[in-house]
mmCIF file as gemmi writes it, N, C-alpha and C atoms, coordinates in Angstrom:
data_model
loop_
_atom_site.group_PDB
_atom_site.id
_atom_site.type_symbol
_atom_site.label_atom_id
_atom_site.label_alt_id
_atom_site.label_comp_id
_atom_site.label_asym_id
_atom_site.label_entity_id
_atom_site.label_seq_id
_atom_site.pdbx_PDB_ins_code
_atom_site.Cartn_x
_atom_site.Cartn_y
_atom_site.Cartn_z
_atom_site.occupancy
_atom_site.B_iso_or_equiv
_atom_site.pdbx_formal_charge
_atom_site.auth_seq_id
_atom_site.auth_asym_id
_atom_site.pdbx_PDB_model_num
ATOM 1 N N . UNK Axp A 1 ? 77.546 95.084 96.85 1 0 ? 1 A 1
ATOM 2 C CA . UNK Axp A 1 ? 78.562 94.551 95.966 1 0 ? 1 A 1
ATOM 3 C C . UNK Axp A 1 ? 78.729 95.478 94.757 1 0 ? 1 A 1
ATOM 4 N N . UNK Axp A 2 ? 80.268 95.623 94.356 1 0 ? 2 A 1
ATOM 5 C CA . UNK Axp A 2 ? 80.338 96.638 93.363 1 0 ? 2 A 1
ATOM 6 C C . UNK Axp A 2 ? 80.378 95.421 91.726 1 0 ? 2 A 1
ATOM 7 N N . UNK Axp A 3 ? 79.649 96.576 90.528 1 0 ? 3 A 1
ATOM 8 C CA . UNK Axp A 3 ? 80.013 95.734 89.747 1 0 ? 3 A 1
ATOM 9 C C . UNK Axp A 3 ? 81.373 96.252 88.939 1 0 ? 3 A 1
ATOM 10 N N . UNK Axp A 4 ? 82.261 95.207 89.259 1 0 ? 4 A 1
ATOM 11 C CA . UNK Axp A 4 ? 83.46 95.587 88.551 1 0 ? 4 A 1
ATOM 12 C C . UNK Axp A 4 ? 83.566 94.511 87.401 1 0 ? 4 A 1
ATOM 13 N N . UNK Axp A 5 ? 84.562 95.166 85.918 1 0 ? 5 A 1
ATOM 14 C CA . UNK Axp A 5 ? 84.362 95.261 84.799 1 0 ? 5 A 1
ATOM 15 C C . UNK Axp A 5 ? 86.229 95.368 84.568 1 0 ? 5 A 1
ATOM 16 N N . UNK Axp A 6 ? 86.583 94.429 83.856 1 0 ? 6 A 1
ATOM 17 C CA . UNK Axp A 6 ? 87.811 94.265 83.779 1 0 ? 6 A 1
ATOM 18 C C . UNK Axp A 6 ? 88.283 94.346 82.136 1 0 ? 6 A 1
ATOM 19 N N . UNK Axp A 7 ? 88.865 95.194 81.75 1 0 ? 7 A 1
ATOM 20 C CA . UNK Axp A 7 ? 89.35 94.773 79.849 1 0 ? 7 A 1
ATOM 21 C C . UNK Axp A 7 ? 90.776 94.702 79.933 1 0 ? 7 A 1
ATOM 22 N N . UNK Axp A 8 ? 91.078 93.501 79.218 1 0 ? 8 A 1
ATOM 23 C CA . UNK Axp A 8 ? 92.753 93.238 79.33 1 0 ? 8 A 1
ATOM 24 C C . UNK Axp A 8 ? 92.985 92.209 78.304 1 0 ? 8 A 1
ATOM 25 N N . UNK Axp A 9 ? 94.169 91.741 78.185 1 0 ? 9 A 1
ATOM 26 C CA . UNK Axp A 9 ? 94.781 91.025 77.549 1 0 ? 9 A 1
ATOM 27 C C . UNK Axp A 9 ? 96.041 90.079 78.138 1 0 ? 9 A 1
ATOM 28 N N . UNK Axp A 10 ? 95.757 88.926 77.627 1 0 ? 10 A 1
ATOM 29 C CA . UNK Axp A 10 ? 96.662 87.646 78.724 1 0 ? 10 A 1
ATOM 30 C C . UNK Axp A 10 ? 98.207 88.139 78.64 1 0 ? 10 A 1
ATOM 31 N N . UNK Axp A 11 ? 98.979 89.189 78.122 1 0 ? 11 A 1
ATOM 32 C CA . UNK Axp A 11 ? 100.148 89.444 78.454 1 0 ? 11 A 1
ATOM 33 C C . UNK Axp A 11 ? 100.602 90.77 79.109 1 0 ? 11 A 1
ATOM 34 N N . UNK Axp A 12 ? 99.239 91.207 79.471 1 0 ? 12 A 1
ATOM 35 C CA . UNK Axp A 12 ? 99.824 92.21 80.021 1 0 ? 12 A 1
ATOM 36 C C . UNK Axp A 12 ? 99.72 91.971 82.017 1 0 ? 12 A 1
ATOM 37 N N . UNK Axp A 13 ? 101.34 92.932 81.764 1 0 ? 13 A 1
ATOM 38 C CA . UNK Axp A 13 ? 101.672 92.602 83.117 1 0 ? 13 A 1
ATOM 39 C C . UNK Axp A 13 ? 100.521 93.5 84.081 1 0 ? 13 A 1
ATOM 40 N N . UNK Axp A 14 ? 100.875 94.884 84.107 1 0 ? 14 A 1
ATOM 41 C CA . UNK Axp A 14 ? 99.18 95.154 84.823 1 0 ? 14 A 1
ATOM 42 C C . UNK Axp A 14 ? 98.107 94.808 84.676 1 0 ? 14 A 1
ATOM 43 N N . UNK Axp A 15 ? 97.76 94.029 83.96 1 0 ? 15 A 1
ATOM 44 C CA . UNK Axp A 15 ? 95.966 93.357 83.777 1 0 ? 15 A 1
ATOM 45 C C . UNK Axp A 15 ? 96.737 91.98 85.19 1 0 ? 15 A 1
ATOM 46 N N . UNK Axp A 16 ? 97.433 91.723 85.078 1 0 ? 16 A 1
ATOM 47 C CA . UNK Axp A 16 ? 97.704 90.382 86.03 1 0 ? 16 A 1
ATOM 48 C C . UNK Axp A 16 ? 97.822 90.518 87.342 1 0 ? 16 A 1
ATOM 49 N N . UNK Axp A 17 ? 98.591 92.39 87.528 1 0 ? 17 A 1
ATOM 50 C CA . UNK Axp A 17 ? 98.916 92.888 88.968 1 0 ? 17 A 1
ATOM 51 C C . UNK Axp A 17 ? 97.154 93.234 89.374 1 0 ? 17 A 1
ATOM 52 N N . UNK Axp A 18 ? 95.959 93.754 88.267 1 0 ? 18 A 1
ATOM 53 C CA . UNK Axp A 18 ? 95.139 93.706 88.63 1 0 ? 18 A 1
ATOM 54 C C . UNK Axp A 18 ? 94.098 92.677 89.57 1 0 ? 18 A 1
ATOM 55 N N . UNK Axp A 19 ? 94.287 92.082 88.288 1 0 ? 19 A 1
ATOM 56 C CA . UNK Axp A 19 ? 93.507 90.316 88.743 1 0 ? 19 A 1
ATOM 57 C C . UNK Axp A 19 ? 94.083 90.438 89.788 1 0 ? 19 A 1
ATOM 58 N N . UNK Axp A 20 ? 95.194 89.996 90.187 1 0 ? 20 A 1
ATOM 59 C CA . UNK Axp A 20 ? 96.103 89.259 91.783 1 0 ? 20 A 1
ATOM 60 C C . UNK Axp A 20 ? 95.495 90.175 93.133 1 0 ? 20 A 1
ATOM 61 N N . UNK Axp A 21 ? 95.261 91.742 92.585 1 0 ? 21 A 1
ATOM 62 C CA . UNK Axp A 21 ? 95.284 92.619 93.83 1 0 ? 21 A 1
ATOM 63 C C . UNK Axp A 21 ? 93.052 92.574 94.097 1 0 ? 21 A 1
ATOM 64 N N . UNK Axp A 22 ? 92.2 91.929 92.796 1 0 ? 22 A 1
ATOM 65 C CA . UNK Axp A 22 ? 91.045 91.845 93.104 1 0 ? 22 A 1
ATOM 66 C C . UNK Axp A 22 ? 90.661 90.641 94.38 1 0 ? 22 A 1
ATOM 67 N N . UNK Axp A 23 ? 91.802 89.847 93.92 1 0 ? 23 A 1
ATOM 68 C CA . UNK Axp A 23 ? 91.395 88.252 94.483 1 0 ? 23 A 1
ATOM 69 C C . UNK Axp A 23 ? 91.61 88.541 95.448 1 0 ? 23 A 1
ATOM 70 N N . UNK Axp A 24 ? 92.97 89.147 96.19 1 0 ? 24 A 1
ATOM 71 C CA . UNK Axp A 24 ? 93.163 89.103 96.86 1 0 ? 24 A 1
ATOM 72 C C . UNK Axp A 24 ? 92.649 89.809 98.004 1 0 ? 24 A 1
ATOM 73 N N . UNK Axp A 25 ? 91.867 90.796 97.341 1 0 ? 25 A 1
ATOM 74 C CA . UNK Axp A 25 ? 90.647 91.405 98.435 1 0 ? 25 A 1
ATOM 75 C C . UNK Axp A 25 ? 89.483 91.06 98.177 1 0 ? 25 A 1
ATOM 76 N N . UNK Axp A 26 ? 89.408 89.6 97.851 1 0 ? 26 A 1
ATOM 77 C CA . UNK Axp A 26 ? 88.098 89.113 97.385 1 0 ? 26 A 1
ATOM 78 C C . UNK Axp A 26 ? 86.984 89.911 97.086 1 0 ? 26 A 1
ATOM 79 N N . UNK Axp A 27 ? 87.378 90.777 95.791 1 0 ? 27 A 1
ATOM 80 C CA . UNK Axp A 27 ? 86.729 91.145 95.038 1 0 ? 27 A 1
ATOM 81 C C . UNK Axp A 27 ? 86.109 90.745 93.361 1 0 ? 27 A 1
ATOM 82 N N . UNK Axp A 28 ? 84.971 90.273 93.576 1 0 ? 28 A 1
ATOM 83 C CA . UNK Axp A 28 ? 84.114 89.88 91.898 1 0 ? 28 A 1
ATOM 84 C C . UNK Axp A 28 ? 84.418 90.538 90.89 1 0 ? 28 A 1
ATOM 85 N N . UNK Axp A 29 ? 84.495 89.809 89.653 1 0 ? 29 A 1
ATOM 86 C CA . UNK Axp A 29 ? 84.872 91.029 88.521 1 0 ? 29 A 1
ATOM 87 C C . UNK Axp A 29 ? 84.754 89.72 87.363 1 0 ? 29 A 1
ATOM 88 N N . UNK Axp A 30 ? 84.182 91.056 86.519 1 0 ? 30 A 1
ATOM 89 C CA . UNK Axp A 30 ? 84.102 90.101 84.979 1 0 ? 30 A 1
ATOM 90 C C . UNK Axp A 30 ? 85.11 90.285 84.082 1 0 ? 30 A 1
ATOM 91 N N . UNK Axp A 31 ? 85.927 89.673 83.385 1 0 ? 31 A 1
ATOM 92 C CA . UNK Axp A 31 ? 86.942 89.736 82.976 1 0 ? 31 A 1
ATOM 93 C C . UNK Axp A 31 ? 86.944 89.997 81.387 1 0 ? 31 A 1
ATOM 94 N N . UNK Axp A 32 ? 87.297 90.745 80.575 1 0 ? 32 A 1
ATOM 95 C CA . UNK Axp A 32 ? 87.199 90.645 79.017 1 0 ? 32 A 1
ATOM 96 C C . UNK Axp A 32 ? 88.523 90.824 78.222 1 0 ? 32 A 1
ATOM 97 N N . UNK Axp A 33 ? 88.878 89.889 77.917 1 0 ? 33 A 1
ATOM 98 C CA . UNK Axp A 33 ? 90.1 89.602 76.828 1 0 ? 33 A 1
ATOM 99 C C . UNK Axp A 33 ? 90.058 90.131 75.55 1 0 ? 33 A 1
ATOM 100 N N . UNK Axp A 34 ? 90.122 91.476 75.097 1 0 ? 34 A 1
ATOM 101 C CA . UNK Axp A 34 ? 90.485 92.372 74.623 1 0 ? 34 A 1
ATOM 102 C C . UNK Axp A 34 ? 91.095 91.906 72.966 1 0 ? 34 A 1
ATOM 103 N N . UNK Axp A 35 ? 92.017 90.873 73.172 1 0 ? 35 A 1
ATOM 104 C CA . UNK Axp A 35 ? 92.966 90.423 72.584 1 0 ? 35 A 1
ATOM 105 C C . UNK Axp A 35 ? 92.218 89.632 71.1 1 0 ? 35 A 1
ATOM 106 N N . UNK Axp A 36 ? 91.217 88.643 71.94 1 0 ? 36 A 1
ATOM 107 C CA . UNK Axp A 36 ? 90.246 87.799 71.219 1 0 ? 36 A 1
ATOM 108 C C . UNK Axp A 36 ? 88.776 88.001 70.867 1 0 ? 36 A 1
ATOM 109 N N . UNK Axp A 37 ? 88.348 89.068 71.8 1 0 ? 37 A 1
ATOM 110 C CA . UNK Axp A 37 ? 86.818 89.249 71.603 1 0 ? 37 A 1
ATOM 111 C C . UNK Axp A 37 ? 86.926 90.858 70.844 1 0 ? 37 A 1
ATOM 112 N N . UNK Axp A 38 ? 87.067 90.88 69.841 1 0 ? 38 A 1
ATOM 113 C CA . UNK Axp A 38 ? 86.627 92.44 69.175 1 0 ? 38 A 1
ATOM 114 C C . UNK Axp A 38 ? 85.764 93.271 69.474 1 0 ? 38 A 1
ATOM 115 N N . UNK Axp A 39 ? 84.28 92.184 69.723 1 0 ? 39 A 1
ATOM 116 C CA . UNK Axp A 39 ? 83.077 93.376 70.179 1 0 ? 39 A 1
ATOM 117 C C . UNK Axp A 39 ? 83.617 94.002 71.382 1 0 ? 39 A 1
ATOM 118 N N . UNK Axp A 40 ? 84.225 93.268 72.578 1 0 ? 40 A 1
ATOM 119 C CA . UNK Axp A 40 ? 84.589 94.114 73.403 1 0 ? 40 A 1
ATOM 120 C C . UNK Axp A 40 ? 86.079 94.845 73.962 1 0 ? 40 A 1
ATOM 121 N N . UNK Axp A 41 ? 86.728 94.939 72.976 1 0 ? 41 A 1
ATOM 122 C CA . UNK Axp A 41 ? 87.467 95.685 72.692 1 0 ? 41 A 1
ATOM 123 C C . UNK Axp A 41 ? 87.183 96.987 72.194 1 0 ? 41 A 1
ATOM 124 N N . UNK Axp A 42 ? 85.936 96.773 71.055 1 0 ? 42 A 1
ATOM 125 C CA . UNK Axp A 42 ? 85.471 98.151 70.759 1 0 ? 42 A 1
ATOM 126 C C . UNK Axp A 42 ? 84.652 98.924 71.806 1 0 ? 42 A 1
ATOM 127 N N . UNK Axp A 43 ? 84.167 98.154 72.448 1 0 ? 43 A 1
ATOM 128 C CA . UNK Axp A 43 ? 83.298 98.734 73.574 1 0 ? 43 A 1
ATOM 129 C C . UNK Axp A 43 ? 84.114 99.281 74.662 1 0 ? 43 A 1
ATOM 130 N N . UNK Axp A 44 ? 85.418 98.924 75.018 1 0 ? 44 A 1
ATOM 131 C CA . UNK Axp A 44 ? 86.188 98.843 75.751 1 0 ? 44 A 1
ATOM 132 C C . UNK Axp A 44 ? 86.95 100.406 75.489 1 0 ? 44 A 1
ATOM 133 N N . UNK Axp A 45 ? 87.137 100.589 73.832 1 0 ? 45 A 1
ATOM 134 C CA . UNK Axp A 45 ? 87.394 102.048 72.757 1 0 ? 45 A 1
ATOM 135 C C . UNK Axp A 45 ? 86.362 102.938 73.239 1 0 ? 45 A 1
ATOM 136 N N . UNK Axp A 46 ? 85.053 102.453 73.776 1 0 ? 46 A 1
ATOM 137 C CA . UNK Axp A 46 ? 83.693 103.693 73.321 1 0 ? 46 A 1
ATOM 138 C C . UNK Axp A 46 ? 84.134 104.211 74.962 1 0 ? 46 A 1
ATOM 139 N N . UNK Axp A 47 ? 84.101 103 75.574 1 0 ? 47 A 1
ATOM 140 C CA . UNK Axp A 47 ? 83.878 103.675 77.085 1 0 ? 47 A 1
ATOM 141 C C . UNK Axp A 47 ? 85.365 104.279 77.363 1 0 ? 47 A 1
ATOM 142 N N . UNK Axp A 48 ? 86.181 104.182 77.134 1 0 ? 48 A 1
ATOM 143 C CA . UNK Axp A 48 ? 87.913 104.826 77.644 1 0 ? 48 A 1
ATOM 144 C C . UNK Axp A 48 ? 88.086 105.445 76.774 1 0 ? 48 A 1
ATOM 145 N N . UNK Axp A 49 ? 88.009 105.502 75.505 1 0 ? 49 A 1
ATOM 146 C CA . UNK Axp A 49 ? 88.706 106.883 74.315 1 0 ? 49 A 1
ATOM 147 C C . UNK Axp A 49 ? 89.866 106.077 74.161 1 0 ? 49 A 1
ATOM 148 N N . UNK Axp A 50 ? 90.465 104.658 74.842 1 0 ? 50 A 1
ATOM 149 C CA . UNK Axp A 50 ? 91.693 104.282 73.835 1 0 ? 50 A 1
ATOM 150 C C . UNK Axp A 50 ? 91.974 102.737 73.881 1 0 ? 50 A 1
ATOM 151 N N . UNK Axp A 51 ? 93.192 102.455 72.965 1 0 ? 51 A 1
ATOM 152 C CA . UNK Axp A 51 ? 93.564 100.666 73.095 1 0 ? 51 A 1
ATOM 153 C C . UNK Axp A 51 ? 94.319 100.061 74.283 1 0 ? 51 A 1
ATOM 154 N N . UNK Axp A 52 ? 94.597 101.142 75.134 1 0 ? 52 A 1
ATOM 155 C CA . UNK Axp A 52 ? 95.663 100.76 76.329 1 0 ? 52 A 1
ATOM 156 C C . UNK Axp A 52 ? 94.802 100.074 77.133 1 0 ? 52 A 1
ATOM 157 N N . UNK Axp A 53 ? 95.225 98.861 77.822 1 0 ? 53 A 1
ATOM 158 C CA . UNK Axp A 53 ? 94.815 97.752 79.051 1 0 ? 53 A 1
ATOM 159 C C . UNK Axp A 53 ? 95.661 98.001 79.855 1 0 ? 53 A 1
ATOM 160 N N . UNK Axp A 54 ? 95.087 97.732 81.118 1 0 ? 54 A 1
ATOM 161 C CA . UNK Axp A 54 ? 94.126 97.752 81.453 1 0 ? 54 A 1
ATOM 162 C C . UNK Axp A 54 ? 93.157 98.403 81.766 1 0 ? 54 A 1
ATOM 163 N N . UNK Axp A 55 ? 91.871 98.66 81.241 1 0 ? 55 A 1
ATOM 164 C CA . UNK Axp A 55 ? 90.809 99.445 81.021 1 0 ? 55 A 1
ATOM 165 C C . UNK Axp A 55 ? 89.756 98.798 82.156 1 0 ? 55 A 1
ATOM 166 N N . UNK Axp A 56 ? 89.446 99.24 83.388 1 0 ? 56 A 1
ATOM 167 C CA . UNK Axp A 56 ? 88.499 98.613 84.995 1 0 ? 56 A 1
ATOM 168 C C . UNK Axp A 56 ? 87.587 99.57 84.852 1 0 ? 56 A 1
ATOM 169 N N . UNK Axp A 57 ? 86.465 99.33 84.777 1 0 ? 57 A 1
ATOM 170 C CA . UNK Axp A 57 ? 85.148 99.903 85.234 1 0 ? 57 A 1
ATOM 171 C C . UNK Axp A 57 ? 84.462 99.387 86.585 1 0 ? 57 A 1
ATOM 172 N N . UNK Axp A 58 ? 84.348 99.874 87.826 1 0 ? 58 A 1
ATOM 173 C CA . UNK Axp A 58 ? 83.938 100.007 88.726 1 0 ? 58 A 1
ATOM 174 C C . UNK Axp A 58 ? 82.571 101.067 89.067 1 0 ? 58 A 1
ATOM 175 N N . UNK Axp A 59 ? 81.369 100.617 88.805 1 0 ? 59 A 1
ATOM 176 C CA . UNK Axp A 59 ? 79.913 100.385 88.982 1 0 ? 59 A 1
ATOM 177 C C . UNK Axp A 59 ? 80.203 102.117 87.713 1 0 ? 59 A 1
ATOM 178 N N . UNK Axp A 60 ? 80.565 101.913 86.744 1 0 ? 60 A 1
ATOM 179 C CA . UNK Axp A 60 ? 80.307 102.564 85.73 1 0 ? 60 A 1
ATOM 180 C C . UNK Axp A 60 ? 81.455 103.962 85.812 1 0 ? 60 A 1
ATOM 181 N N . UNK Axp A 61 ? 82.111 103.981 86.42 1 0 ? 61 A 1
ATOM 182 C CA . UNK Axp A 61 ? 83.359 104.361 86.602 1 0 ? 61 A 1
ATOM 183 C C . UNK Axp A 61 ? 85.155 103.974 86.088 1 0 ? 61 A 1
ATOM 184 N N . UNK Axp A 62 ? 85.344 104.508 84.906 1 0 ? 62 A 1
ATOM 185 C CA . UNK Axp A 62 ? 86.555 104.433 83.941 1 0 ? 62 A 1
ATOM 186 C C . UNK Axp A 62 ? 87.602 104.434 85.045 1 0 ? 62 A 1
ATOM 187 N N . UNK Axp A 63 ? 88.799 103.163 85.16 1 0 ? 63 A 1
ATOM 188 C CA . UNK Axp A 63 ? 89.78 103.775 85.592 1 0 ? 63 A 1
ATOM 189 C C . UNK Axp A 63 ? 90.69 103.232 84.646 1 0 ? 63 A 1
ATOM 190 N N . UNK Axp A 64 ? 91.172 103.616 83.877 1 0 ? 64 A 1
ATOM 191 C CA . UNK Axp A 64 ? 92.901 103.448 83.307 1 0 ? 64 A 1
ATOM 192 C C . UNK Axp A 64 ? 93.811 102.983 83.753 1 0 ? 64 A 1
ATOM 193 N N . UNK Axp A 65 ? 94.693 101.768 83.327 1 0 ? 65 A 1
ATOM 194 C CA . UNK Axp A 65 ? 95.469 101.41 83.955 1 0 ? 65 A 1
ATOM 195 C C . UNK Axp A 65 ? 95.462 100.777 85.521 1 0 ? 65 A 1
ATOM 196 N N . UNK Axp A 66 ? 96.611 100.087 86.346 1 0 ? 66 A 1
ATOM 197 C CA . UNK Axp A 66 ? 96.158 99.8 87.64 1 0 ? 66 A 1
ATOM 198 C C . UNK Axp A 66 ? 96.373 100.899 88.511 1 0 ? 66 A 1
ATOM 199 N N . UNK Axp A 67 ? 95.623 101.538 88.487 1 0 ? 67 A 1
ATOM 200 C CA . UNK Axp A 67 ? 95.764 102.413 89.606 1 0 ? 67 A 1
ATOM 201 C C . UNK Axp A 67 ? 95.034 102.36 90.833 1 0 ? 67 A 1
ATOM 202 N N . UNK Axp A 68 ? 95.952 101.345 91.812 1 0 ? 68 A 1
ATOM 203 C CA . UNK Axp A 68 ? 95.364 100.834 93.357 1 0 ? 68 A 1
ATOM 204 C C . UNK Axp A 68 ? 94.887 101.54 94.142 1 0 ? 68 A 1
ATOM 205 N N . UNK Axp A 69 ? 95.354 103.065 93.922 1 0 ? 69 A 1
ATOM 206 C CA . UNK Axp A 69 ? 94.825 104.012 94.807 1 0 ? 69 A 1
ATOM 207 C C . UNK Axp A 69 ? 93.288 104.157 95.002 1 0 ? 69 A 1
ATOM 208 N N . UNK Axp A 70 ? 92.797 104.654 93.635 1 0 ? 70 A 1
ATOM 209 C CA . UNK Axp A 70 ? 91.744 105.016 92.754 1 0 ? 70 A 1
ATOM 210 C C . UNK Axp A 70 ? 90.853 103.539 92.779 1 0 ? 70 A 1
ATOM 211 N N . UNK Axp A 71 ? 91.567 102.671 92.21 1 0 ? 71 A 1
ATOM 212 C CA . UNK Axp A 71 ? 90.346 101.377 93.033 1 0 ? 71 A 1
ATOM 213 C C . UNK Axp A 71 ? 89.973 101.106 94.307 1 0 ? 71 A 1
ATOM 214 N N . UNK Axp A 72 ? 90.658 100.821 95.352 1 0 ? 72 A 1
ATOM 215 C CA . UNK Axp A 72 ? 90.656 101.296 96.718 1 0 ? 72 A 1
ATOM 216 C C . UNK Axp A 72 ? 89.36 101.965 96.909 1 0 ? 72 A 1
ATOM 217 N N . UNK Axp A 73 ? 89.809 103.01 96.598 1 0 ? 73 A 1
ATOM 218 C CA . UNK Axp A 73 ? 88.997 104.385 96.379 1 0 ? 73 A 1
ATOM 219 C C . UNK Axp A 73 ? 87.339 103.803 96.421 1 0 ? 73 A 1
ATOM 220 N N . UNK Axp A 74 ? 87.374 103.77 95.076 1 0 ? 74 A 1
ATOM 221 C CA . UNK Axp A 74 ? 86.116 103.282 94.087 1 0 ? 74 A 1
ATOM 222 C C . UNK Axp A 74 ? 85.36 102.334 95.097 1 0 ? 74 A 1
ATOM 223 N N . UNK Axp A 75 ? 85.959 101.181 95.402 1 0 ? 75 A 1
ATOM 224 C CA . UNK Axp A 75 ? 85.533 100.224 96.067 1 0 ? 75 A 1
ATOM 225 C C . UNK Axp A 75 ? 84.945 100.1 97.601 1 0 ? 75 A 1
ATOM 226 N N . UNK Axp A 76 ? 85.656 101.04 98.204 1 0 ? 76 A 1
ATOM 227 C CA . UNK Axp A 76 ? 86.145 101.132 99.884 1 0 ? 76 A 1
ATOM 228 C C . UNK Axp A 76 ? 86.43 100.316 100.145 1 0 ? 76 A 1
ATOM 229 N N . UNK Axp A 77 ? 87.701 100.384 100.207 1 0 ? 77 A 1
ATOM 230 C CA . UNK Axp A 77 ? 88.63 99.172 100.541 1 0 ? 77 A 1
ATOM 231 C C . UNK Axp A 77 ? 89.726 99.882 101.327 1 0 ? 77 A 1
């Protein structure tokens, strides 16, 4: 099982295309709202270098944005 690591915020439209495309390959993931929790927002700054969401860490692996390819990837899927 991979540990995946989710930073987002409830209006963004790719944090949602994310979520939808984890579930739907019943994949686990911890979710962090960006928006409301500061500590991990900043943590979210240390590990990516920026404020853009969606910010996915896959077993300690940065990916930026949804990029399905690259999760796929990450995951074997």
């Amino acid at each position: 099982m991979h540990d995946v690591k989710i930073y987002s915020t409830p209006t963004c439209h790719f944090c949602h295309m994310a979520k939808e495309f984890f579930q739907e390959k019943g994949v686990q993931y911890t979710e962090y709202d960006v928006l409301s929790d500061l500590a991990k927002r900043q943590e979210m700054v240390e590990k990516s270098g920026q404020l853009g969401v969606p910010v996915i860490i896959i077993d300690n692996k940065v990916v930026i944005g949804f990029d399905q390819g690259e999760i796929s990837s990450l995951l074997g899927i």
